[in-house]
N, C-alpha and C positions, 0 to 999 in steps of 0.2 A: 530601416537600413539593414538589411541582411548580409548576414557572414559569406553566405556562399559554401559555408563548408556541410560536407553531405555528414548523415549522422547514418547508421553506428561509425563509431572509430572501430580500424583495421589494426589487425595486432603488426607488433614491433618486428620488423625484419633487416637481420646485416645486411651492410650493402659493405665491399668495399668501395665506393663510388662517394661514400657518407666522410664528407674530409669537416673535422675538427675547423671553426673556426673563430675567431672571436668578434665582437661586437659591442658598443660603450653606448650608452642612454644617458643626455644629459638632461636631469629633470628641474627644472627653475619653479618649484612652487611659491605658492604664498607664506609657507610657513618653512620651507628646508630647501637647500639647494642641494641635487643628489648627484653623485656620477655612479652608475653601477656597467660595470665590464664585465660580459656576458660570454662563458663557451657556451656554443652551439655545436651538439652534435645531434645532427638529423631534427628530430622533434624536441629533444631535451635540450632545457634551457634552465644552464646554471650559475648562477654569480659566482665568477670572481676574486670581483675585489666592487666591495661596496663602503662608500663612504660617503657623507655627509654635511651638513654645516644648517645649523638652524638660524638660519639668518633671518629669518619675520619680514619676510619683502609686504607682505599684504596688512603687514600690525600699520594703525591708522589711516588706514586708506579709504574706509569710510566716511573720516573728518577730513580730508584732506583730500579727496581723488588724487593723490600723487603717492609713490611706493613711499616705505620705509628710508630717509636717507643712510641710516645707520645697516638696513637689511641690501641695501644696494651694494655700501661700501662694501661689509663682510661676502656678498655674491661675488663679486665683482674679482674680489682675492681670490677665493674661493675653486673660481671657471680659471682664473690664470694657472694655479696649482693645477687645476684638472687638465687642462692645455700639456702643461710638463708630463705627466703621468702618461696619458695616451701616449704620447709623440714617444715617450724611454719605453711602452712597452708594447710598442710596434704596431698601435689599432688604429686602424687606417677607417674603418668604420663605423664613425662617429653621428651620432643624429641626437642633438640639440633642441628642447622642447621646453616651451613657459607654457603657464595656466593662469588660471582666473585674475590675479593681481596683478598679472602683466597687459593682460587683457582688457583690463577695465582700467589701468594709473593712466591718466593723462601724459601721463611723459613712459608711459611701456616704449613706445617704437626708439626713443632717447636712447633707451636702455638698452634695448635689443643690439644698437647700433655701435656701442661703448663696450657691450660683451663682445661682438666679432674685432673689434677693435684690440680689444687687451687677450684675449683666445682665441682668435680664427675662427671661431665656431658661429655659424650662421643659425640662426636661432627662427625656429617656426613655433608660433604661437599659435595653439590650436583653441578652437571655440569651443560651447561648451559642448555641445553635442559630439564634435570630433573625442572632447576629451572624455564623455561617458564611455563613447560607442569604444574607444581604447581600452579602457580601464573594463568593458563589457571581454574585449579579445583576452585579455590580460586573463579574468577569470576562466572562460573557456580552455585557453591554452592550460592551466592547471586541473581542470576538472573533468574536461574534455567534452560533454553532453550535458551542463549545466540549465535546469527549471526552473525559473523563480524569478529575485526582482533583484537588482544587482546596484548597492547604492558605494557611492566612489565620494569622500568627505577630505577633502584639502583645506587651507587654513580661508579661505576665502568662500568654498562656494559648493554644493553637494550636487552629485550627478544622478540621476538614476535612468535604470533602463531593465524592458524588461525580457527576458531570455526565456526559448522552448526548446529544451532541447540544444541548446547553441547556437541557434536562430535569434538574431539580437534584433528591435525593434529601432525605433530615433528614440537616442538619448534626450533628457531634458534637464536644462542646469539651472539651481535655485541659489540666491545669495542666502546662504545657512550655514557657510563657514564659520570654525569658534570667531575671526574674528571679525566679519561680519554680525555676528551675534553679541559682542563686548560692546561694541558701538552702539547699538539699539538703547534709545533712552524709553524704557515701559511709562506709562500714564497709569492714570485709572481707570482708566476704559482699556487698554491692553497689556496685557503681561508680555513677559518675552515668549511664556508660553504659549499664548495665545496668536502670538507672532508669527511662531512656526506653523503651527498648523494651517493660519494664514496664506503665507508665501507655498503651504504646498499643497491649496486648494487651487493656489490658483492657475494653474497649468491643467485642469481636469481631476486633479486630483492625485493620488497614490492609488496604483492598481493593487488587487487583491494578490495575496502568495503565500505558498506553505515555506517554500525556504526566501531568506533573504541573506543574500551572501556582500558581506563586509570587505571592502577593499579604503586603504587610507591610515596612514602612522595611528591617528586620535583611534581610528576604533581599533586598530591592532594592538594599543595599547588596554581598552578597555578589555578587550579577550584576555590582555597578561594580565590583567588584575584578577579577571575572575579565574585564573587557572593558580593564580599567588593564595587567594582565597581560599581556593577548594581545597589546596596543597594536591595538585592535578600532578601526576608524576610524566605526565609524558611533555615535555615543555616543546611541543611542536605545532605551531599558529596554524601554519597549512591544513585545511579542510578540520580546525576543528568546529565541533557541532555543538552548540547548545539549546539548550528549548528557550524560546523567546524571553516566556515568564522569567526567566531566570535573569538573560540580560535586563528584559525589564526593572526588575527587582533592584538591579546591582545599578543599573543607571539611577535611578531615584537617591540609590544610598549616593551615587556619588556628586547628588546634586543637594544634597543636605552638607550645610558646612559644621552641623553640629553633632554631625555621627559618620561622617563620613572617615575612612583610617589613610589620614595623610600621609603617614612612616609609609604605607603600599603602595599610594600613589606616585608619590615622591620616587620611591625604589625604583618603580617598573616604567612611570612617564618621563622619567628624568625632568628634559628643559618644556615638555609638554606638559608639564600638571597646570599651569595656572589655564590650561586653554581645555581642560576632562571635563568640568562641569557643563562647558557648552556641546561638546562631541556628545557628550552623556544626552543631555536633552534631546539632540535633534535622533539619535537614537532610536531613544523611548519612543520620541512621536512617531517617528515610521513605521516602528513595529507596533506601534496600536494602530494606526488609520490603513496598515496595508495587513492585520490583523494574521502576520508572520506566525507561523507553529515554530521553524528554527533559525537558528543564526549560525550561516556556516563562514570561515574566515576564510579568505582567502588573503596569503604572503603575496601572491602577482597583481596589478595592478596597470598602469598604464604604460610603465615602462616595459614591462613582459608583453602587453600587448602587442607595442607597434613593434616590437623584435617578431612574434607568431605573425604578426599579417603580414611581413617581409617572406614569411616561408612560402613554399608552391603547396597548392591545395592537397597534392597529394602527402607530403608530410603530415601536413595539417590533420588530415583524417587519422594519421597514427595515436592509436591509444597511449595518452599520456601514461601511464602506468606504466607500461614494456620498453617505453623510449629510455624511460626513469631509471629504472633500475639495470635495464641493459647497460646504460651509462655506468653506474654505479658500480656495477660489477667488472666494466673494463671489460664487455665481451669484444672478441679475435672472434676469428673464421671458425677455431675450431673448438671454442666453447658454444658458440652458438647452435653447431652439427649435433655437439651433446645433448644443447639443449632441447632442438627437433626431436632427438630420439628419445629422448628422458618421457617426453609426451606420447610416443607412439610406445613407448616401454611398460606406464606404466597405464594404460589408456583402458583397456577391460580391468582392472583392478579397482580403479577410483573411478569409474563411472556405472560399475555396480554397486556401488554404497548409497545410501541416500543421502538428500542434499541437509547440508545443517547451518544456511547462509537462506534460509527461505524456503520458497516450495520448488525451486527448480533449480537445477546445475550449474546454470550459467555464469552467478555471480563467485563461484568457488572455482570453477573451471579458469575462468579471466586470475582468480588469487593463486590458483596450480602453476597456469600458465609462466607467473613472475616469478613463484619459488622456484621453477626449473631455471630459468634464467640467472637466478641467484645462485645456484646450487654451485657453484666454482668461484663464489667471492672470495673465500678463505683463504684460499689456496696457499697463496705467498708468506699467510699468518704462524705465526708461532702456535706448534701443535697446541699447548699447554693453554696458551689462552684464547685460541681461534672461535670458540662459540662463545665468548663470552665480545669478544670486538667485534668479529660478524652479527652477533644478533642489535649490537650496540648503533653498528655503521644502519642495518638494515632499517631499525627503529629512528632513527634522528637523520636520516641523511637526505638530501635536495633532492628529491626527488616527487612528485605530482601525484595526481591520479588516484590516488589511497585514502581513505578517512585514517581517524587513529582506530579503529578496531580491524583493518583490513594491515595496518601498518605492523600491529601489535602478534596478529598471524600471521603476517611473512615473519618478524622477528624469533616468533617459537619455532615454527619449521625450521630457519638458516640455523639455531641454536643448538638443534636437538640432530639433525642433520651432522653438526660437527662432534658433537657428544650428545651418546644414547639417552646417556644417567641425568642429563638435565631438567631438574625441575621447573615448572610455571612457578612463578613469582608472584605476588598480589597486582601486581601491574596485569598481566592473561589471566588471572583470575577471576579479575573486577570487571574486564573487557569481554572475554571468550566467553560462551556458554560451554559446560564440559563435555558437550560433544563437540564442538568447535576444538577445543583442546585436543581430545581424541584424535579426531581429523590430523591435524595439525603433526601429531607422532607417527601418523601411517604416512604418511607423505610425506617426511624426512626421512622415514625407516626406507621409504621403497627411493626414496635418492641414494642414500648409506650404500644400497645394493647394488643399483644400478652403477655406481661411481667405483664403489670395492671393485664388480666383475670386469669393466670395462675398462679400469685406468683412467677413466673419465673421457674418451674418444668415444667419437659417434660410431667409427667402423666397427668397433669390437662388440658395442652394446646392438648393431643391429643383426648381430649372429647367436642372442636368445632371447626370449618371449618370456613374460607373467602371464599366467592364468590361473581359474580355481577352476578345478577337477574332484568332483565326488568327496568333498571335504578336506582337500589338500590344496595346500598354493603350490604351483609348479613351474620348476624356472626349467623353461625345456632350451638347450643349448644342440647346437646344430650337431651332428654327428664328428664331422673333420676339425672340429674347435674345443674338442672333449677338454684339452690341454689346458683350454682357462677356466677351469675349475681349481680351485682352493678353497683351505681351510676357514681363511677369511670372509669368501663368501659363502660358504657353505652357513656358517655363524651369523652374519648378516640376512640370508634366505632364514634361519630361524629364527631370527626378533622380528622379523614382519610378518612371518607365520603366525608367534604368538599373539601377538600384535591383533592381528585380524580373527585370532582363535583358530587356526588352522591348523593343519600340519604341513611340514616343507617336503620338499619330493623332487627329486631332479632328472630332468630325461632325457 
């Protein structure tokens, strides 16, 4: 089952055409009933207002082919409260969705029928392949051109599928839910262990992958345990990375009840701990039988998905990254014109540098491209603390497309950008390599410039030019515009001179 979306993604462009609007996802799993209420603008796609209820529809459903009574009751309150909430805060676009436990209880359609009853909400229950190939869109719309094998773990039933590119294959859905897996009585002839590996032979198998990207509360939770562990300072789930071995490693510990550190689990699982030790297992086996190098997290899921397959294909192709942060920054007509120009301003300077993201420009040009977009976050901030909440917003904020080392570079640039004197922190020192750093200060120094000379408007910045001239950087300003020159820029022309080791010169 193919996406249909063409790959590369296209970068971010204002439209006023692009109208803000909202959109609500009701998610009826096996283990949580979710409402999450969604602004859409253009490709970016932000929660909110997300909230929850762990209502266990799928705890004994194994023994009983019938849902939870007790996880019906609390559902069932639950969608009525969600019902009040859309209707007071005017979202008119609602889409209603069960999985595996509704799917499989003998009395699921009962239930579907009792929910539109007490919420209006008509309720589609998707199969299991609908709900991979979703929770497959879900990761794409975050990652945008995602390779690997994409596994989606609800309280009843594990999805996998596997993605080139963005190109997503047929899902396939296994009963390896944790509680699916509570129910399992082992013998002496089979462990639980042995169980799983079982059930996920028996589809063909787990295809081979270097990344396997996590979507599902149980493993989002495993990721915060191992980020509680490491004492990881950047606490942001979204595309983090780990090497397998590691989750490996951390799955085992948390399937040992006599060394495993239940104060962590406890902290980070909350009402999910009693249900780690099976997320942990089914885990581990995937990443040994599909012999995974990383684990990257992905926060979107199935509910981001069917919001991205609602968009028109041309959205779709928009580089989640520029959509992101454009959001973020609150770009208008005419920080975006800045933005244009910021690139053609500062375009022979940082594209005579060598690359220090790899062997080629590309993947720094794409992280240029979003600092310029960034580069007017500030604005409205209080002088005194403006690099210090701009680098904080840029670091931690809902936005896609970014690992944490590509996140932790737009953060130094927006930081240093708003003050010179700002130091990297052990957070970019532990991330960046120090040319990475380096980088990082030329490309905020040469925003400083361009934003000092210009006022921060496109028209003003496109009547002077960077270039380097016989060992001088030279800001040549047009003859009938001599007037926008100052002392402040003149000061700024030389911290990017020194910067680059040059001398400043103006003509």
């Amino acid at each position: 089952m193919a996406t249909g979306i063409a790959r590369p993604p296209v970068l971010w462009r204002f439209s006023r055409k692009q109208a803000v609007r909202q959109q609500a996802v009701i998610d009826i799993g096996s283990n949580s009933v979710r409402l999450l209420v969604y602004q859409i603008d253009g490709r970016s796609i932000v929660p909110r207002l997300n909230e929850k209820v762990m209502a266990g529809l799928g705890r004994g459903l194994a023994d009983t082919g019938r849902l939870s009574p007790e996880g019906v009751e609390a559902a069932l309150q639950a969608l009525s409260r969600y019902s009040a909430i859309c209707s007071s805060l005017g979202v008119d676009d609602v889409t209603a969705i069960a999985t595996a436990a509704t799917r499989e209880a003998e009395d699921g359609d009962a239930f579907c029928e009792e929910i539109e009853r007490v919420s209006g909400f008509p309720v589609r229950v998707l199969t299991g392949p609908e709900e991979a190939h979703y929770a497959a869109l879900g990761v794409v719309a975050g990652q945008g051109a995602p390779t690997g094998l994409i596994g989606d773990l609800g309280g009843s039933s594990l999805e996998l599928i596997t993605t080139d590119a963005g190109e997503l294959t047929e899902g396939k859905t296994y009963k390896l839910g944790p509680f699916a897996l509570q129910a399992f009585q082992p013998d002496e002839k089979t462990s639980l262990s042995s169980h799983v590996k079982k059930v996920l032979k028996s589809q063909g198998g787990v295809p081979k992958c270097r990344n396997f990207y996590t979507v599902g509360g149980a493993w989002r939770a495993i990721a915060s345990i191992h980020m509680a562990m490491n004492n990881y300072p950047l606490q942001v789930l979204q595309s983090y990375v780990v090497p397998a071995s590691e989750i490996i490693s951390l799955c085992k510990l948390l399937m040992d009840a006599k060394k495993r550190p239940d104060d962590v689990i406890r902290s980070v699982a909350g009402k999910r701990t009693p249900i780690i030790e099976y997320a942990a297992l089914t885990l581990k086996t995937v990443l040994e039988v599909s012999k995974a190098d990383n684990v990257v997290v992905s926060a979107n899921g199935v509910r981001e998905g069917l919001v991205f397959s609602g968009m028109e294909a041309e959205t779709q192709r928009l580089d989640p990254l520029f959509a992101g942060v454009a959001r973020l920054a609150r770009q208008d007509s005419r920080q975006a014109g800045f933005t244009k120009e910021l690139h053609n301003f500062s375009a022979d300077i940082l594209s005579a540098l060598p690359p220090v993201f790899g062997d080629a420009h590309a993947p720094e040009d794409r992280l240029h491209e979003a600092a310029f977009l960034l580069a007017d976050i500030g604005a409205t901030m209080h002088p005194d603390h403006r690099s210090d909440i701009a680098r904080q917003i840029v670091l931690r904020g809902p936005y896609s497309g970014a690992d944490h080392p590509a996140r932790i570079y737009l953060g130094l640039v927006t930081a240093i950008r708003y003050w010179r004197k700002f130091t990297p922190t052990d957070l970019e020192t532990s991330a960046l390599t120090p040319e990475q750093i380096d980088r990082a200060k030329t490309v905020a120094l040469t925003i400083r410039l361009a934003a000092e000379f210009s006022g921060r408007t496109e028209r003003i910045l496109k009547r002077a030019s960077l270039s380097v001239d016989d060992g001088k950087l030279v800001l040549t300003i047009q003859k009938r515009h001599q007037n926008l020159m100052s002392d402040g820029v003149r000061k700024r022309l030389g911290h990017l001179a020194s910067q680059l080791n040059l001398e400043a010169d103006i003509r």
